[in-house]
N, C-alpha and C positions, 0 to 999 in steps of 0.2 A: 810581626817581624820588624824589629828598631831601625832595619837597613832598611827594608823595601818603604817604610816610614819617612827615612828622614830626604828619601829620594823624590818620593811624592811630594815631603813638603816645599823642598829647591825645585822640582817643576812649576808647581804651584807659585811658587816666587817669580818666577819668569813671566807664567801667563798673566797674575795679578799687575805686575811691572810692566808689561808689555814689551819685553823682552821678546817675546812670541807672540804674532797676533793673532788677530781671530782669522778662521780659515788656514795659516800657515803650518803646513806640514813643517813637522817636529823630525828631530835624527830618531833611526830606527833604534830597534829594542838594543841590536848588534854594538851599536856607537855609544848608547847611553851607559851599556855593559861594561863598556872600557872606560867612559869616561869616571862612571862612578866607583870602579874597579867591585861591580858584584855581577853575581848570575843573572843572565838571559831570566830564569824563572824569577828574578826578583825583581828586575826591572817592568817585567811583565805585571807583579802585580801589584807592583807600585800607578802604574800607567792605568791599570785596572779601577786603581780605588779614586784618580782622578774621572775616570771616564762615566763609573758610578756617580760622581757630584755635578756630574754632564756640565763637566770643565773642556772633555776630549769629546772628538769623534773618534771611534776605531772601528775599521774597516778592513776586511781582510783582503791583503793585493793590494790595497790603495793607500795603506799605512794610515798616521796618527795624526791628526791635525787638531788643535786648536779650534774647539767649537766656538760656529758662527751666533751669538749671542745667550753667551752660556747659562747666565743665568735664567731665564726662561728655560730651562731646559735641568734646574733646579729642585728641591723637594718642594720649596716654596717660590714660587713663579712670581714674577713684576710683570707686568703687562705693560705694552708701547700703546700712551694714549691716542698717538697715530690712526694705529691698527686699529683701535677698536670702533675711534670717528670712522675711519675711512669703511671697514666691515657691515657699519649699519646703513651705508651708502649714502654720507653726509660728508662735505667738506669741510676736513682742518683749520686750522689755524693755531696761532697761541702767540702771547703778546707778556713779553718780561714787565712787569710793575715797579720793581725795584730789585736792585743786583748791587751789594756793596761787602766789602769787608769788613768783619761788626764784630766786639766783645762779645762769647754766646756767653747766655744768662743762665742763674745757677738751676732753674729746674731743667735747661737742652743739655748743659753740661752734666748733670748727676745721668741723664738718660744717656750721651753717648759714654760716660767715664772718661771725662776730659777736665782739666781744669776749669774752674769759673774764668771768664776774663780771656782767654784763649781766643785770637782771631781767626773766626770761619767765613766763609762766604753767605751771606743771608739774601736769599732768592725768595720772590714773592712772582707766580705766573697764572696767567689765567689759561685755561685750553677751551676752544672754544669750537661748535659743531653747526655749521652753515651760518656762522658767523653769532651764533646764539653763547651764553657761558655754558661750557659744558662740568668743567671743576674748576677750583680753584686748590692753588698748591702753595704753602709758604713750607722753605726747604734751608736747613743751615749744612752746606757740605766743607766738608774736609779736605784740600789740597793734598794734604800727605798720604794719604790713604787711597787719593784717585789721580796718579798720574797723567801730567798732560790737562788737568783741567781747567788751570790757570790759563792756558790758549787756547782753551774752547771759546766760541763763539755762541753762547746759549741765547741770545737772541734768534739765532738764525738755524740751528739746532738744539730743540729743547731738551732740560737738563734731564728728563725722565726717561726720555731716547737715548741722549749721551752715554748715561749710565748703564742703562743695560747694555750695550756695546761695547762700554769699554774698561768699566769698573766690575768684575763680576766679586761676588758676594759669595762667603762664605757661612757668614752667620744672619739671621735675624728675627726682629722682636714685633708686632704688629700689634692691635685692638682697634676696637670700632668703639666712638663713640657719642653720643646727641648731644646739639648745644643747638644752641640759639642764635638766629645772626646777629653779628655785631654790626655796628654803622659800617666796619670797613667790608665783610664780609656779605652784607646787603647791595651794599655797591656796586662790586666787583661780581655779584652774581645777580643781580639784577634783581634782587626780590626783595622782600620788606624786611625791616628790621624785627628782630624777634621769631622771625621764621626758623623754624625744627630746619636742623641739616644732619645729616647722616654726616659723621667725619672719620675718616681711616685715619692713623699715625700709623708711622711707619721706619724702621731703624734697621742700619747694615750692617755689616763690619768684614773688615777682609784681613791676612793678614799684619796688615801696617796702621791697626787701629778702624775707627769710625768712618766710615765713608760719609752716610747724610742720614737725617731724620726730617721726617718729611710730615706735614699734617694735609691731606687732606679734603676739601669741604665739597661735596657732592651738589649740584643743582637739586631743586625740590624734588620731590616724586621720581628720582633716579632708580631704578630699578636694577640688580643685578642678574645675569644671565645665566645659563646653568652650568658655565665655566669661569666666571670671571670672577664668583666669589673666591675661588679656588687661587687665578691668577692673581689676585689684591691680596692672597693670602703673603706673598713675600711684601 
């Protein structure tokens, strides 16, 4: 249906924009009816095929609100490093290494579909579990595509938190794959150089282009749980 389509896609618009935030009840089916000048059943299943991409909560009697961290609630999940230190009954942390606006380079560019040369934010963090490294993250994000992130504070909330809060994702790309640490990556995770690391990459997209791609580098003998490879799958 092209109507209950292009209705989903302008909601869509809103909650990506933050036009709508997370948790705020949205105008009933009744309002949206008017506003878009179509049927109650079309709005309905428009709001539907949002609620399907676990963008919405809907509740009957309590109305439509704007899911509390939507993408986790996605076909393909990101997990909050947070949650998962804090889950295994260890204390957080995470420490920004470097945060600058940078030319991305032509193999970050062919992978989001962005020009070469393009200025994105290149973030490099470490997350760290009773003070030990628990991963390490090098991340190039897109301002256009994540409103509001230019006054984010990712020192103080990190950017893989931020994200799933407030950039939610419609698309994305992932793979696992082995290297060796480099001098910088032996550093930052405390192990020797040449050490086997498990590495996830990882890529967004919403729809105002590339959000982030993300690589990354697991501490040794990381072990995945029996939901979290599922969760890493976004």
């Amino acid at each position: 249906m092209p109507k209950a389509q292009s209705i989903a896609d302008e909601v869509r618009r809103r909650i990506v924009e933050l036009k709508w935030r997370q948790g705020e009840r949205i105008p009933d089916e009744a309002e949206l009816a008017v506003e878009f000048d179509a049927a109650r059943a079309t709005v309905n299943k428009a709001l539907q095929v949002l609620a399907d991409e676990g963008l919405l909560d809907r509740k009957r009697r309590a109305g439509t609100r704007v899911a509390i961290n939507p993408v986790s609630k996605a076909t393909f999940s990101i997990p909050i490093v947070r949650e998962q230190v804090e889950e295994a009954g260890m204390a957080y942390s995470h420490r920004v290494v470097a945060q600058r606006l940078s030319p991305v380079p032509a193999q970050i560019a062919t992978r989001l579909g962005l020009p070469e040369g393009e200025l994105l934010v290149h973030l490099r963090a470490v997350h760290y579990a009773d003070g030990k490294p628990y991963q390490l993250e090098e991340r190039w994000l897109n301002p256009r595509a994540a409103p509001g992130l230019q006054q984010a504070d990712l020192r103080d909330l990190n950017a893989n938190e931020w994200l799933v809060r407030n950039a939610p994702y419609l698309r994305a790309e992932f793979f696992f794959s082995a290297e060796n640490a480099d001098r910088r990556d032996a550093r930052l995770l405390q192990t020797r150089q040449g050490q086997a690391l498990l590495i996830l990459h990882r890529t967004t997209w919403n729809d105002l282009g590339p959000i982030t791609t993300v690589r990354v580098a697991f501490q040794p003998g990381h072990r995945f749980g029996a939901g979290e490879g599922r969760d890493h799958a976004g």
